[in-house]
N, C-alpha and C positions, 0 to 999 in steps of 0.2 A: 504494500500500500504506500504510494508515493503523497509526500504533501504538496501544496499546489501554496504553500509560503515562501517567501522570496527570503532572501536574504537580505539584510539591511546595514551598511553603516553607520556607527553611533553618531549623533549630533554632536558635533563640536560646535564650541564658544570660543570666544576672544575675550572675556571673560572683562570687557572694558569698565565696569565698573568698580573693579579690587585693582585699581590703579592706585599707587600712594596720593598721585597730586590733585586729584578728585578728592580725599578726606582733608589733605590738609585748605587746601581751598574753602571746602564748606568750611572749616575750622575758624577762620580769619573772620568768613563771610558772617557766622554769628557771634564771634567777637563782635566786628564794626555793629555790629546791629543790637548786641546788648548795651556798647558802648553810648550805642544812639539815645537808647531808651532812657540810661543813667544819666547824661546831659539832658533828657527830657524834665528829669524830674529833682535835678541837683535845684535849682532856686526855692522851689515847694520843702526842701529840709534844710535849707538853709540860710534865713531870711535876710543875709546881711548880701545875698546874691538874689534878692529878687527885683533891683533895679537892674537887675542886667537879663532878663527873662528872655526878651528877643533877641541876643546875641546866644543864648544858650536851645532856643528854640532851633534857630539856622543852624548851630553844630550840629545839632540832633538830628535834624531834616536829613543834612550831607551824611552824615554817619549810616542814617536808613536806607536813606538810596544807595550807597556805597553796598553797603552789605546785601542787600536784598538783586540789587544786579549781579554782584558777583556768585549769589543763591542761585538766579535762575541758569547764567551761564554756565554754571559747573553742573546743574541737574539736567539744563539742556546738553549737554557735553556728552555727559554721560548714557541718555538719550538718543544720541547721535543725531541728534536736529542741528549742533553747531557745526558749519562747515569747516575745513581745514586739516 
């Protein structure tokens, strides 16, 4: 009695997401972005900095953006939606 199953070779991966510089990336990425949040709220605990609110507000802003761009490029990367 013969079988009528094929033989198959295993799938192989490239396994692009256990890259080192993909973790360390996110790593930074939610550094800038904790850093963001703590310049959000550094004048709210420490009232002799809350004449300077809007200068702590912008570091915060950049901080978010910074991190949250380099979030999606390392998750797109990883993805392989980023070209190069």
């Amino acid at each position: 009695m013969a079988t009528s199953v094929k033989e198959r070779q295993p799938k192989t991966t490239d396994n692009n997401a256990n890259q080192t510089h993909y973790y360390i990336t996110m790593v930074v990425a939610v550094v800038f972005g904790m850093a963001g949040v703590f310049f959000r709220f550094l004048p709210d605990e420490i009232p002799s900095l809350d004449q300077h609110g809007f200068l702590f507000t912008s570091i915060s802003n950049v901080f978010l953006i910074i991190g949250s761009v380099l979030a999606f490029r390392t998750v797109f990367g990883i993805l392989g939606f980023r070209k190069g």
